[in-house]
C-alpha positions as CSV (number, residue, x, y, z in Angstrom):
1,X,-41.0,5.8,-18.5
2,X,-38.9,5.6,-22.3
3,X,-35.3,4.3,-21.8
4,X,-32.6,6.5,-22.1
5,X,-30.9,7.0,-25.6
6,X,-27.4,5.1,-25.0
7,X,-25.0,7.7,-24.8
8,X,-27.0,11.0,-23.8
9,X,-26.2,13.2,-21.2
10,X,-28.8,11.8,-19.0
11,X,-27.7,8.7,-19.5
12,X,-24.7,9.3,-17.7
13,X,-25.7,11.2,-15.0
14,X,-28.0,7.7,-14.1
15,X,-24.9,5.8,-14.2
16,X,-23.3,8.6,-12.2
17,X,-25.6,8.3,-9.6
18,X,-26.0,4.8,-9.6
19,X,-22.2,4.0,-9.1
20,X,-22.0,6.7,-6.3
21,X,-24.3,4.9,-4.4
22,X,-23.1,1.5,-4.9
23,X,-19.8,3.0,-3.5
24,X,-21.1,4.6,-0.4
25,X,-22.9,0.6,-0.3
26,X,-20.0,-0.5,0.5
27,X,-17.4,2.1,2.8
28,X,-17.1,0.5,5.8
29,X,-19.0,2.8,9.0
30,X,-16.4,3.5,10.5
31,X,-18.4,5.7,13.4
32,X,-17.8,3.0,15.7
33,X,-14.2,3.2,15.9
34,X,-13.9,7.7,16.7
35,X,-14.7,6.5,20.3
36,X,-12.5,7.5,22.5
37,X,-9.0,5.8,22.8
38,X,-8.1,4.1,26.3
39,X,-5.4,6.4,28.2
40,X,-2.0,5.2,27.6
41,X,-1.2,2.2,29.2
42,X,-4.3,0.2,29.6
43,X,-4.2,-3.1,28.1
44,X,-6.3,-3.8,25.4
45,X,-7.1,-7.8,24.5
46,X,-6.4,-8.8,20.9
47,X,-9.8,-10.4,20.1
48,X,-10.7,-6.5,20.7
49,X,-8.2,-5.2,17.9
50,X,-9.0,-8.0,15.9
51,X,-12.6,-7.5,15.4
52,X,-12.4,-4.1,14.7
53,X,-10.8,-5.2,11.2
54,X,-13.3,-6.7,8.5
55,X,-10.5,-8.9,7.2
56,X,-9.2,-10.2,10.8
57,X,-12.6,-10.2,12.3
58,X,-13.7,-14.1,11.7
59,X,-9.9,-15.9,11.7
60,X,-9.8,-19.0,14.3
61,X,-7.0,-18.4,16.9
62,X,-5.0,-20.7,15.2
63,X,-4.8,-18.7,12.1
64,X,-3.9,-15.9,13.7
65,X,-1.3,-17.3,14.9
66,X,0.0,-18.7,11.6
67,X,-0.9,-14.5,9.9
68,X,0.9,-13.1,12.9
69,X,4.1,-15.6,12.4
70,X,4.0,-14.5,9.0
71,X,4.3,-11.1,9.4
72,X,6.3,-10.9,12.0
73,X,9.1,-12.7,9.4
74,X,8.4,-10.5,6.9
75,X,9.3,-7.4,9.3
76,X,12.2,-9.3,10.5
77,X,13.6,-10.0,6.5
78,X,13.2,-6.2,6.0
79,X,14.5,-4.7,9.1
80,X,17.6,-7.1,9.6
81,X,19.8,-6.2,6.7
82,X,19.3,-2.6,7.9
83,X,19.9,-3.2,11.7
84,X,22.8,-5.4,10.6
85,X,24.5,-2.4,8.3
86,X,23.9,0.3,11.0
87,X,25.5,-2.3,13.7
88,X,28.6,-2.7,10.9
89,X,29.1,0.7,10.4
90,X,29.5,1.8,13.6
């Protein structure tokens, strides 16, 4: 098979291809999270909710804890200012 002239139209198309398929490489399946929900109410552990997240899937307990500490004061610095304004303006 002769290379492809740099440039040409079919050159493209190749690289077209090629980066489409590198993408759909790496899109996460997410099939095995349209299950169906729990009803409303039932408990659902965290290890659960955590491995359903790539990025959360393989933290230790302990650095949960420190990622969940963290946000959790990053929700409180945004929310009190506004909680405090609504409670002065009362």
């Amino acid at each position: 098979m002769t290379p492809l002239p740099p440039g040409s139209e079919a050159e493209e198309q190749t690289n077209c291809t090629t980066d489409i398929k590198a993408m759909e490489k790496h899109i996460e399946d997410v099939s095995e999270y349209n299950k169906q929900q729990p009803p409303e109410g039932v408990y659902i552990p965290s290890e659960e909710i955590q491995a359903r997240f790539e990025l959360l899937r393989y933290l230790s307990p302990e650095q949960m804890e420190a990622l969940n500490k963290r946000v959790l004061k990053k929700i409180d610095w945004h929310m009190m200012p506004c909680v405090t304004l609504m409670f002065l303006m009362k």
